[in-house]
C-alpha positions in Angstrom: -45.5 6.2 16.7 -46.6 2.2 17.1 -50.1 3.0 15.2 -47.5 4.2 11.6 -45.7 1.3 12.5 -48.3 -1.0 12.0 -50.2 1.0 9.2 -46.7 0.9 7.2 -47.5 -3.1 7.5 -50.7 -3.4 6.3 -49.5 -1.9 3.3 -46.1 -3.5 2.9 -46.8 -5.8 -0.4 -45.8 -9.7 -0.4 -42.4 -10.2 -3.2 -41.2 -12.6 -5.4 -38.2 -13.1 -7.0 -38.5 -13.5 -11.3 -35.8 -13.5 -13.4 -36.8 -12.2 -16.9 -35.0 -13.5 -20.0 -33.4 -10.2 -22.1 -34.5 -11.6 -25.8 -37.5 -10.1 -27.0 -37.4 -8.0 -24.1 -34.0 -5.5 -24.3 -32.2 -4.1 -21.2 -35.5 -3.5 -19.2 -39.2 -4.6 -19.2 -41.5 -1.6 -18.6 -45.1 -1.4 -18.1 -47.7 -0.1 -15.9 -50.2 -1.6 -13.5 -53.5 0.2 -12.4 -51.3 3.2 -12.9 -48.1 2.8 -11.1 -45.3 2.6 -13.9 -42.3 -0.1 -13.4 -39.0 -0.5 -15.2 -37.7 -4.1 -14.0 -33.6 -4.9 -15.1 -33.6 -8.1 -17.1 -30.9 -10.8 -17.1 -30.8 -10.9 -13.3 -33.2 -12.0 -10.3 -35.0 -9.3 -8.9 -37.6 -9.0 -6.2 -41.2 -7.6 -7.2 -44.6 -7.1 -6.0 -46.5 -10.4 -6.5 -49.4 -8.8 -8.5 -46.9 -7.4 -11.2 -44.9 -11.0 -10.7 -48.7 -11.8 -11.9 -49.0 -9.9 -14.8 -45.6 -10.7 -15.9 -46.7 -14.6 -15.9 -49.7 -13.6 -18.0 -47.9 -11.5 -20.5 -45.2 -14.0 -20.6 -47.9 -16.6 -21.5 -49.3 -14.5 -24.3 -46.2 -14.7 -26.7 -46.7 -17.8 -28.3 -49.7 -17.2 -29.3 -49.4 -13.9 -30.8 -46.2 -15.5 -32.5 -48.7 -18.1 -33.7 -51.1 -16.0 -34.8 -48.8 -13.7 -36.7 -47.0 -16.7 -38.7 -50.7 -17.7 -39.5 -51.3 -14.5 -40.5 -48.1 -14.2 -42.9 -47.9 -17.8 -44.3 -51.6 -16.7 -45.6 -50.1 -14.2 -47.2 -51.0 -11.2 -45.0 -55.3 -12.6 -45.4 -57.2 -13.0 -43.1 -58.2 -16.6 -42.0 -60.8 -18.3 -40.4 
């Protein structure tokens, strides 16, 4: 009994708490990581595993500059540039 104890442990993942902003986003932000879907509520804190808490910070970072990229994209009137 003590051995699944401690085996339940070793595989108990570290949180953190994110709050994730609705706009751009809608009700939920869903995704997958190595294969394991998520569905995480937005407008409210919620605990998640630190390596999607990771990949959230990443994609989070990415926005700005796709937006950038895209208003390039459009103020050259849909050419491409560079």
């Amino acid at each position: 009994m003590e051995n699944k104890k401690k085996s339940a442990e070793k595989t108990t993942e570290a949180t953190v708490a994110v709050y994730i902003p609705s706009e751009g986003t809608g009700e939920f932000l869903e995704g997958a990581l190595n294969g394991v879907n998520f569905r995480i509520p937005t407008d409210k804190v919620v605990e998640v595993p630190k390596r999607i808490a990771n990949v959230i910070v990443e994609s989070r970072k990415q926005i700005p500059e796709s937006v950038r990229a895209v208003e390039s994209y459009t103020g050259a009137g849909g050419r491409k540039i560079g």
